[in-house]
KETI-522123 format. One record per residue (C-alpha): y, z, x; residue number from 1. Coordinates in steps of 0.05 Angstrom, whole numbers. Layout:
BEGIN
+--------+--------+--------+-----+
:      v :      w :      u : seq :
+--------+--------+--------+-----+
:      Y :      Z :      X : NUM :
...
+--------+--------+--------+-----+
// end
This chain:
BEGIN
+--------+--------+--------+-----+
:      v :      w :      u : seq :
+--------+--------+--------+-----+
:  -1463 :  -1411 :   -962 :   1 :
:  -1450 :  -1491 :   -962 :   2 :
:  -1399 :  -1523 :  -1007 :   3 :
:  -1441 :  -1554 :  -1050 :   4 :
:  -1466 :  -1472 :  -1075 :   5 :
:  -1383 :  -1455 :  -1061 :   6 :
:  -1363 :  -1495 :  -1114 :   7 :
:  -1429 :  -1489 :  -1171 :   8 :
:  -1404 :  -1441 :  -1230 :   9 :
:  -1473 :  -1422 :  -1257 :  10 :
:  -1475 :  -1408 :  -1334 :  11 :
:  -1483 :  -1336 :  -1326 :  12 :
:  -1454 :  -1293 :  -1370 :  13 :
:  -1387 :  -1272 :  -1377 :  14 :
:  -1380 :  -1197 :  -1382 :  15 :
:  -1445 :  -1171 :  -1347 :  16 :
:  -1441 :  -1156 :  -1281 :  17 :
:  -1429 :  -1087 :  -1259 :  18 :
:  -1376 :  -1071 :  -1196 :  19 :
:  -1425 :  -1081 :  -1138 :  20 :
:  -1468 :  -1152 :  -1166 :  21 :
:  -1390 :  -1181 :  -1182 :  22 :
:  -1365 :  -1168 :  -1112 :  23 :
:  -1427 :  -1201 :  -1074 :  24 :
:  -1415 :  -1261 :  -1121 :  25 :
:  -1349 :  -1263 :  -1135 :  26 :
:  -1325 :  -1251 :  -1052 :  27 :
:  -1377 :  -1308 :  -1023 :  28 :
:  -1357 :  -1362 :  -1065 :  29 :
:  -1283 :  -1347 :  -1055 :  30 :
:  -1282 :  -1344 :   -982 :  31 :
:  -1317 :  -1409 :   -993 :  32 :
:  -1255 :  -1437 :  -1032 :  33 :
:  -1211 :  -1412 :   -985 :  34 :
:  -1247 :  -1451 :   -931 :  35 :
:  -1244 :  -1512 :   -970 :  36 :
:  -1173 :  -1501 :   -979 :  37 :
:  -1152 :  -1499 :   -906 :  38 :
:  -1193 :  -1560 :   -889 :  39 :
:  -1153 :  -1599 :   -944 :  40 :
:  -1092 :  -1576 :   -953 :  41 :
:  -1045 :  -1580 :   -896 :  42 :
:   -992 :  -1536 :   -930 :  43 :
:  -1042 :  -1486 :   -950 :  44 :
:  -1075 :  -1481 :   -876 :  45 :
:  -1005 :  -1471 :   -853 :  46 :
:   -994 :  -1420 :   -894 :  47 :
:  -1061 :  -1385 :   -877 :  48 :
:  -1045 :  -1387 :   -809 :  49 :
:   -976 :  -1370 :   -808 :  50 :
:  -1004 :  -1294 :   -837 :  51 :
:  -1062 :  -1299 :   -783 :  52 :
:  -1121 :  -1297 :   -843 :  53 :
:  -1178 :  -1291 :   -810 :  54 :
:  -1236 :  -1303 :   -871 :  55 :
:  -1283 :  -1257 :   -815 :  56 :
:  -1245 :  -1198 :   -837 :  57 :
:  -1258 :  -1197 :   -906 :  58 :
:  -1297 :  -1150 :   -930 :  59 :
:  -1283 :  -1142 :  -1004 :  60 :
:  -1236 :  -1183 :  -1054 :  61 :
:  -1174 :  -1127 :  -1042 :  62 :
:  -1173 :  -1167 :   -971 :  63 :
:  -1155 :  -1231 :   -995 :  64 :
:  -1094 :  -1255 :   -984 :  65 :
:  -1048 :  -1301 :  -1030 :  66 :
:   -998 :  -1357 :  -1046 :  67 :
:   -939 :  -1340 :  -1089 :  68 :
:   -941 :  -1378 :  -1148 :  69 :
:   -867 :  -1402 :  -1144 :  70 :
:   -894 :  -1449 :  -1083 :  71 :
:   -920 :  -1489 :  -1130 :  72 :
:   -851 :  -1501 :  -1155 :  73 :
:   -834 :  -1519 :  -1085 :  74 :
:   -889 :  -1558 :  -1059 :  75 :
:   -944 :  -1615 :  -1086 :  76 :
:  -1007 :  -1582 :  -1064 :  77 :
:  -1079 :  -1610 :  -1071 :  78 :
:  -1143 :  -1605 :  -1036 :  79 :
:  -1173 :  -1670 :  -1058 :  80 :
:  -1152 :  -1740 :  -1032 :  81 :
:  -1098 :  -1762 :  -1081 :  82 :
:  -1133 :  -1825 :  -1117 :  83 :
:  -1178 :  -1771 :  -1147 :  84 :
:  -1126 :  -1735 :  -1182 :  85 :
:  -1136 :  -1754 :  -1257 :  86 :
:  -1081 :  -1707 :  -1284 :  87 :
:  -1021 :  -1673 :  -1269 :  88 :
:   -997 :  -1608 :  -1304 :  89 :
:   -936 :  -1568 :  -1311 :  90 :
:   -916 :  -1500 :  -1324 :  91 :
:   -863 :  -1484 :  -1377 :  92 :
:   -791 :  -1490 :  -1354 :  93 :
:   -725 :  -1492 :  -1385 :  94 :
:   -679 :  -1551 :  -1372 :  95 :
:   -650 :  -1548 :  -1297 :  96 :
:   -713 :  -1508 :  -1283 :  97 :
:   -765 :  -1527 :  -1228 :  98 :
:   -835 :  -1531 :  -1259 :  99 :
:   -901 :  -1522 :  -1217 : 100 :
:   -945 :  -1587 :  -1208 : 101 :
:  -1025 :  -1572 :  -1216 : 102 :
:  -1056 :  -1628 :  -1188 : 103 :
:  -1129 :  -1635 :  -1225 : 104 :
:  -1185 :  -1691 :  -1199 : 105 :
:  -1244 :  -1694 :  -1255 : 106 :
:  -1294 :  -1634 :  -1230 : 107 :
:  -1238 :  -1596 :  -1235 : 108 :
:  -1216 :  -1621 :  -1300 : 109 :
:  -1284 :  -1611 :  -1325 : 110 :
:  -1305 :  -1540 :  -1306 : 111 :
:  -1228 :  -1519 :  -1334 : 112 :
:  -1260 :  -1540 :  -1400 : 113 :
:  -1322 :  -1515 :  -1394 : 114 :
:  -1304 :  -1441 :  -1381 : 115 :
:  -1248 :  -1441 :  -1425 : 116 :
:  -1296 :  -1464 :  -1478 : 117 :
:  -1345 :  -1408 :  -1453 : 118 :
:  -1291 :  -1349 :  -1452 : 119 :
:  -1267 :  -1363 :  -1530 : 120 :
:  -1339 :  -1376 :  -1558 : 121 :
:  -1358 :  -1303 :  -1535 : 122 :
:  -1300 :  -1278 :  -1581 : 123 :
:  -1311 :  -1339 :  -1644 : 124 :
:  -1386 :  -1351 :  -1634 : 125 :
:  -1408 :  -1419 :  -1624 : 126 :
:  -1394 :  -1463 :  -1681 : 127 :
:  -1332 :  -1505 :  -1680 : 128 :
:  -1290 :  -1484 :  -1736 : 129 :
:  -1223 :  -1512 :  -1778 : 130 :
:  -1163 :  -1496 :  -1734 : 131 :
:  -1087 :  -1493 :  -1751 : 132 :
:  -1049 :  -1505 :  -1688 : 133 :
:   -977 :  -1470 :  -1689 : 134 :
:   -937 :  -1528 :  -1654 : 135 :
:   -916 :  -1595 :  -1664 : 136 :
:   -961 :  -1661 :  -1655 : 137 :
:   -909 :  -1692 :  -1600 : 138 :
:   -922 :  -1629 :  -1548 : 139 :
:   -985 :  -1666 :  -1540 : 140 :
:   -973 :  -1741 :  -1540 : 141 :
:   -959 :  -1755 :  -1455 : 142 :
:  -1038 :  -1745 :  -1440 : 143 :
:  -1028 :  -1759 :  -1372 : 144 :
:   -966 :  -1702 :  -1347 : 145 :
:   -985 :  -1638 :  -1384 : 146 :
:   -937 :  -1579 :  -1396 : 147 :
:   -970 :  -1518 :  -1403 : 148 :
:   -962 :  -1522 :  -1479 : 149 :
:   -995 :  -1586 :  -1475 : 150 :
:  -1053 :  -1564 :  -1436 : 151 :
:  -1060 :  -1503 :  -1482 : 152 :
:  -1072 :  -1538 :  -1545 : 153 :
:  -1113 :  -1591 :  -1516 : 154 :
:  -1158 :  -1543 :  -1486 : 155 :
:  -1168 :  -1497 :  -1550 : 156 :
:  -1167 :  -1558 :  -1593 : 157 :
:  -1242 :  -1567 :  -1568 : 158 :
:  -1263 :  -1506 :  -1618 : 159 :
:  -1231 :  -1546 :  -1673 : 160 :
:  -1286 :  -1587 :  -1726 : 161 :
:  -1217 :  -1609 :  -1768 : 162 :
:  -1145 :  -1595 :  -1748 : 163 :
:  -1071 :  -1594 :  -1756 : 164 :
:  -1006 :  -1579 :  -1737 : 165 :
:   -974 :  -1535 :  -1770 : 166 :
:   -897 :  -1552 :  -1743 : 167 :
:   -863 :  -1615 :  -1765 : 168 :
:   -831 :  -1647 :  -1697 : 169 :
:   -766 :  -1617 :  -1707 : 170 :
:   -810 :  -1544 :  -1705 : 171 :
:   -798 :  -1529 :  -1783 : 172 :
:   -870 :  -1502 :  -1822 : 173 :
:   -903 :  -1553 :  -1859 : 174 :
:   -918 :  -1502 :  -1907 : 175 :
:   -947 :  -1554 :  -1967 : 176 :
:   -990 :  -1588 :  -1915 : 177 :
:  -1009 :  -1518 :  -1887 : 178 :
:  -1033 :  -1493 :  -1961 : 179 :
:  -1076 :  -1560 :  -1970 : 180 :
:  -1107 :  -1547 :  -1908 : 181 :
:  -1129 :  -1472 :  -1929 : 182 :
:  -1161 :  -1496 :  -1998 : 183 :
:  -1201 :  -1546 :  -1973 : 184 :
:  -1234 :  -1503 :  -1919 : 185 :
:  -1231 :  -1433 :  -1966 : 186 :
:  -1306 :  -1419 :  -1955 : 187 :
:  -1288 :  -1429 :  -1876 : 188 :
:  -1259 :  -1382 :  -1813 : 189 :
:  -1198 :  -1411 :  -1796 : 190 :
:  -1175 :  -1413 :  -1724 : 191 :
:  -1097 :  -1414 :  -1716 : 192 :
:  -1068 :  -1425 :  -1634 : 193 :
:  -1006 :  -1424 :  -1613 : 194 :
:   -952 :  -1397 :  -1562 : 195 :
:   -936 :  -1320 :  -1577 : 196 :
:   -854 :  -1341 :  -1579 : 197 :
:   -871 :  -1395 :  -1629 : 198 :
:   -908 :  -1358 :  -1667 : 199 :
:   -864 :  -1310 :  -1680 : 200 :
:   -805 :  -1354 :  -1692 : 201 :
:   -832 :  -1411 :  -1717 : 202 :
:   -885 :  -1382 :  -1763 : 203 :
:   -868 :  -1314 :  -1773 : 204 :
:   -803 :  -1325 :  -1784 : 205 :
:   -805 :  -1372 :  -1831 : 206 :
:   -868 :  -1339 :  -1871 : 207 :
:   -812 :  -1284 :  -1880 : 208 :
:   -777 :  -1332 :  -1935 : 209 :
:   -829 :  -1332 :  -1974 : 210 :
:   -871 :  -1287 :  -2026 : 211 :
:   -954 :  -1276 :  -2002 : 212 :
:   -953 :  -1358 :  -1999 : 213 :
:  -1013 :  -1361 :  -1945 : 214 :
:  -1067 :  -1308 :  -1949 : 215 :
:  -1096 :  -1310 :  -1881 : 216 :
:  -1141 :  -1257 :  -1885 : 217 :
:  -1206 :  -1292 :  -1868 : 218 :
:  -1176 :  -1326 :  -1800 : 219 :
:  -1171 :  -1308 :  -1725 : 220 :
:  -1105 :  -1328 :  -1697 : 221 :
:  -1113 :  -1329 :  -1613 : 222 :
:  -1039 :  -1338 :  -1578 : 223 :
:  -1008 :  -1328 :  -1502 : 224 :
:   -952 :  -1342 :  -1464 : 225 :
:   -892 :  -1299 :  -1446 : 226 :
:   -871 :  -1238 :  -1474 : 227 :
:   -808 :  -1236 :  -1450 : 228 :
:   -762 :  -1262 :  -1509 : 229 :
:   -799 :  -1224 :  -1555 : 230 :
:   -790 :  -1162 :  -1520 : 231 :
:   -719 :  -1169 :  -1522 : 232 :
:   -726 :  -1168 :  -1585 : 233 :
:   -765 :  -1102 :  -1590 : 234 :
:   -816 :  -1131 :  -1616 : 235 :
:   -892 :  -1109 :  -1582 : 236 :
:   -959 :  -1126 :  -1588 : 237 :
:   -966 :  -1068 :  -1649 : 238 :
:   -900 :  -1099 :  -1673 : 239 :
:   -925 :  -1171 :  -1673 : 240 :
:   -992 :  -1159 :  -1708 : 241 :
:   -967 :  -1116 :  -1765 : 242 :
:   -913 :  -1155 :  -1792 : 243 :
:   -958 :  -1214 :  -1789 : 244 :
:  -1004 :  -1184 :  -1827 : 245 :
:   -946 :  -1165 :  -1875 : 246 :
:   -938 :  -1237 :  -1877 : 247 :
:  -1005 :  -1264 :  -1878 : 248 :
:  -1052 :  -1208 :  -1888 : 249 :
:  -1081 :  -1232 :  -1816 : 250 :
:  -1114 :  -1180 :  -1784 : 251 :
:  -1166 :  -1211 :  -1726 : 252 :
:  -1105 :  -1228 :  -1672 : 253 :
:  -1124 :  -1231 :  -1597 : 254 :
:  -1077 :  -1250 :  -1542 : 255 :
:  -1093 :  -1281 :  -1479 : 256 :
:  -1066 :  -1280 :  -1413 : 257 :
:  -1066 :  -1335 :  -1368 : 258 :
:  -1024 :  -1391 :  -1333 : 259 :
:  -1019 :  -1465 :  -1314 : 260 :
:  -1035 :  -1448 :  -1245 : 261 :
:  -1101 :  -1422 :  -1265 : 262 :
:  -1125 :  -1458 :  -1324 : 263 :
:  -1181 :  -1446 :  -1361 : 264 :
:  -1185 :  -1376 :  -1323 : 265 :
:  -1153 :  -1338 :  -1383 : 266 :
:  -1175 :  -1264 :  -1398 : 267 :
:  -1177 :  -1253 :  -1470 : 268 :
:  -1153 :  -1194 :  -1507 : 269 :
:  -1210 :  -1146 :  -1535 : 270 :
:  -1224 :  -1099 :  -1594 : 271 :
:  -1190 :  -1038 :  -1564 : 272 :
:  -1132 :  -1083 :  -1537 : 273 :
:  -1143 :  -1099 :  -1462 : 274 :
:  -1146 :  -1154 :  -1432 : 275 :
:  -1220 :  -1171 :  -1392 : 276 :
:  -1231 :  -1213 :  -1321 : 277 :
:  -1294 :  -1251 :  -1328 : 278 :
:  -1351 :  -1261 :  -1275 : 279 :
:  -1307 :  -1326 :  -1247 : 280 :
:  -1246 :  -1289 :  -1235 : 281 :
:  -1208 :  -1230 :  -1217 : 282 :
:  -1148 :  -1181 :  -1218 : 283 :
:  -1116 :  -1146 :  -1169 : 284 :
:  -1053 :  -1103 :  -1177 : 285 :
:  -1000 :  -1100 :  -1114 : 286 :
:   -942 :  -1054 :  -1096 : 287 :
:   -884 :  -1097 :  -1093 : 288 :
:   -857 :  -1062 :  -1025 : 289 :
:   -914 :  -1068 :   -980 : 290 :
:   -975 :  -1113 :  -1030 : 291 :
:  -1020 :  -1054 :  -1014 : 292 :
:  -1060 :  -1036 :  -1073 : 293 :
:  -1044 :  -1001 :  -1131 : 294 :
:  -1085 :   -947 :  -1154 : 295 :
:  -1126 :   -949 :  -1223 : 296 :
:  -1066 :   -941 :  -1284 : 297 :
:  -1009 :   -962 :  -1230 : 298 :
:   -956 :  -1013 :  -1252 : 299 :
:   -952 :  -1066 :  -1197 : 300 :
:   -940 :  -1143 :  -1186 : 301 :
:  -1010 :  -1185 :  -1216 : 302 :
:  -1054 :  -1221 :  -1152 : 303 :
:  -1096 :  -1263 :  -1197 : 304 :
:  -1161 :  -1301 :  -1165 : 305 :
:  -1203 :  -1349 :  -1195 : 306 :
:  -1278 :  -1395 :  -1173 : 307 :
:  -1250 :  -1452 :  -1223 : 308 :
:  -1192 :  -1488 :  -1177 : 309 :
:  -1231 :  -1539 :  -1131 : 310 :
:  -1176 :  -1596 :  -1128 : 311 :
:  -1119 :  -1550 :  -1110 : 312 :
:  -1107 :  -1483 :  -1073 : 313 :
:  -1091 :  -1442 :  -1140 : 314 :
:  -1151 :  -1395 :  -1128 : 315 :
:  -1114 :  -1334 :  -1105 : 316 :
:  -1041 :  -1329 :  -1128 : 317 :
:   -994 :  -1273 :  -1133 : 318 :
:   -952 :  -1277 :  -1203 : 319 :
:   -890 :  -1257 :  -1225 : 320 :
:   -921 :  -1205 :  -1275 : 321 :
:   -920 :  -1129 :  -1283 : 322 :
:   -985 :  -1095 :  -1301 : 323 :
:  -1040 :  -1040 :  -1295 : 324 :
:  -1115 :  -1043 :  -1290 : 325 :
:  -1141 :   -986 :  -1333 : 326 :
:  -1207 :   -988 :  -1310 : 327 :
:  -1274 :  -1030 :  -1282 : 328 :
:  -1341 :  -1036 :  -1328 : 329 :
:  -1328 :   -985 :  -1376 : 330 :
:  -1280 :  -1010 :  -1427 : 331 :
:  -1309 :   -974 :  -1500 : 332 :
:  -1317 :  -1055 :  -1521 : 333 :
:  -1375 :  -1061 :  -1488 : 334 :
:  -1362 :  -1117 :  -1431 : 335 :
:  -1361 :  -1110 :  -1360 : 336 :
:  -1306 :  -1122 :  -1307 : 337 :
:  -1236 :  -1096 :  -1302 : 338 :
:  -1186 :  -1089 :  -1357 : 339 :
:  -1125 :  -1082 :  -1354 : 340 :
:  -1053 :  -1099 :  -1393 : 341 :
:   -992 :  -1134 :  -1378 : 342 :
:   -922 :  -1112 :  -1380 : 343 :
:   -870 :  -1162 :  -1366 : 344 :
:   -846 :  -1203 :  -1314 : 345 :
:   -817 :  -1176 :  -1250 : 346 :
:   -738 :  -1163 :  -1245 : 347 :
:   -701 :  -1211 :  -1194 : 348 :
:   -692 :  -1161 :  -1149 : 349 :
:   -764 :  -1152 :  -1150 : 350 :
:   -777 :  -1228 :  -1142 : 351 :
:   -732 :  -1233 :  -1086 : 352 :
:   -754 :  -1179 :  -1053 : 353 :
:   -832 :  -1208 :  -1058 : 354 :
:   -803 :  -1271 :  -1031 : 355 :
:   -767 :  -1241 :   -968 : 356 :
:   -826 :  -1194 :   -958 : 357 :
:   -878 :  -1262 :   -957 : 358 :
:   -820 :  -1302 :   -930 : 359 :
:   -822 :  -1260 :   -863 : 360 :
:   -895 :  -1264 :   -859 : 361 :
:   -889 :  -1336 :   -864 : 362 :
:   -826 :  -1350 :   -827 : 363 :
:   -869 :  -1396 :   -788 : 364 :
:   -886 :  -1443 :   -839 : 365 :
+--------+--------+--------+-----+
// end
């Protein structure tokens, strides 16, 4: 398979193929990327060859190996000679905190969008419809160094016909500005985005002050991002969606899972609450001791894989997230593929632990 056929993502459709058609594929075009990778990426052929891959003895997408995704916290790594880049994104991070660089050129860029776009028209249909976005207009304004919050609502805003923010730039509600928005699309499905911790305590939150003031009932509210301070909180996904519907009366919420690293790859949450791969990417779930793999309903560390990143080696990465894959084609939704759920993030000792494990594999690099 040349590179030209490697790197093609042909509009096929997104939930169809069973087990067997997926693997052929999904396993040709990524040992495709993987080639690609070594032969421009320094750091990542290093890598590869510090572990002794040898793409020869893959047989099936379990075989792969990966990069931890905190090396992209540690080094700039592209595939593409560096005048193409046309954007640079970040992951999240709090202050004092590394954040990963994602080095995009303008293929990349572009088939980002267009899957992303694919993924969430399967779940709103195709029209473009009036969105609220839960976040503040000055998350978005640097268009050239992208957090992922950034990225996020840039990349969702492409379902929106109208929109607005519904955070003032300090993060307070615009409630007023909110309520004019509703009444002049009433007749319309709304679309409301946003980051699941913002939500909560920048919507949510502040919804709880007042009396029935939005009635939400005829919108779909799609979210991501971490968990984590929300589960510290005791508060899960049953948690999240019932008091804001006790808020709002919403009642279509889906969450997504996905990352900076792999934009545009997200898996989307479904009507009986799992999240689903699509025909461009992948899940596998490790054992933190050893990576081997975890049987079907096993907690382990998340190996996610992906056809979309072309400009940089994010195409197989190993997270720091805890999760199970509940099963492969026969989710009662209807779509094909694995799905699975997430859990949290992995303890330090965990993380540390992945890192010495990789780090001794690697010790020549």
């Amino acid at each position: 398979m040349d590179n030209s056929t490697v790197f093609e993502l042909p509009e096929i459709s997104l939930y169809s193929f069973d087990k067997n058609v997926k693997q052929d594929f999904f396993l040709n075009r990524m040992i495709g990327l993987f080639k690609h990778h070594q032969n421009n990426c320094i750091e990542f052929n290093k890598m590869m060859q510090s572990i002794d891959f040898n793409d020869q003895s893959v047989s099936k997408v379990e075989d792969l190996p990966f990069l931890p995704v905190r090396l992209f916290k540690m080094f700039e790594l592209f595939s593409v000679p560096r005048e193409n880049v046309v954007k640079i994104m970040t992951s999240s991070g709090t202050s004092g905190q590394s954040v990963s660089k994602i080095f995009l050129d303008k293929n990349t860029a572009m088939n980002q969008t267009r899957i992303l776009s694919r993924i969430v028209s399967s779940f709103l249909g195709g029209s473009r419809v009036p969105m609220i976005i839960i976040d503040c207009e000055s998350t978005v304004k640097n268009r050239n160094f992208f957090s992922a919050r950034a990225a996020g609502i840039t990349g969702f805003s492409i379902f929106a016909s109208k929109k607005m923010f519904a955070l003032n730039d300090h993060m307070s509600l615009n409630i007023e500005g909110i309520k004019t928005f509703l009444e002049e699309n009433s007749s319309r499905t709304i679309l409301l985005f946003g980051f699941t911790f913002i939500v909560y305590q920048h919507f949510y939150n502040e919804l709880l002050k007042f009396k029935n003031v939005l009635d939400l009932s005829n919108a779909v509210l799609i979210h991501g991002g971490g968990w984590k301070k929300l589960i510290d909180q005791a508060v899960d996904t049953k948690t999240f969606k019932d008091q804001l519907k006790s808020v709002c009366s919403i009642t279509k919420v889906h969450d997504y899972y996905g990352m900076v690293e792999q934009t545009g790859a997200i898996h989307m949450e479904c009507e009986a609450g799992f999240l689903h791969t699509t025909e461009y990417s992948d899940i596998i779930v490790r054992r933190t001791k050893d990576f081997s793999v975890c049987k079907v309903g096993e907690q382990g560390v998340i190996q996610l894989l992906s056809l979309l990143p072309v400009s940089y080696p994010g195409h197989s990465i190993l997270t720091e997230d805890v999760g199970s894959i509940y099963g492969e084609d026969d989710c009662s939704c209807g779509r094909k593929g694995k799905y699975f759920k997430i859990y949290g993030r992995l303890q330090n000792a965990e993380l540390r632990g992945c890192s010495d494990t990789y780090g001794g594999r690697n010790e020549r690099y």
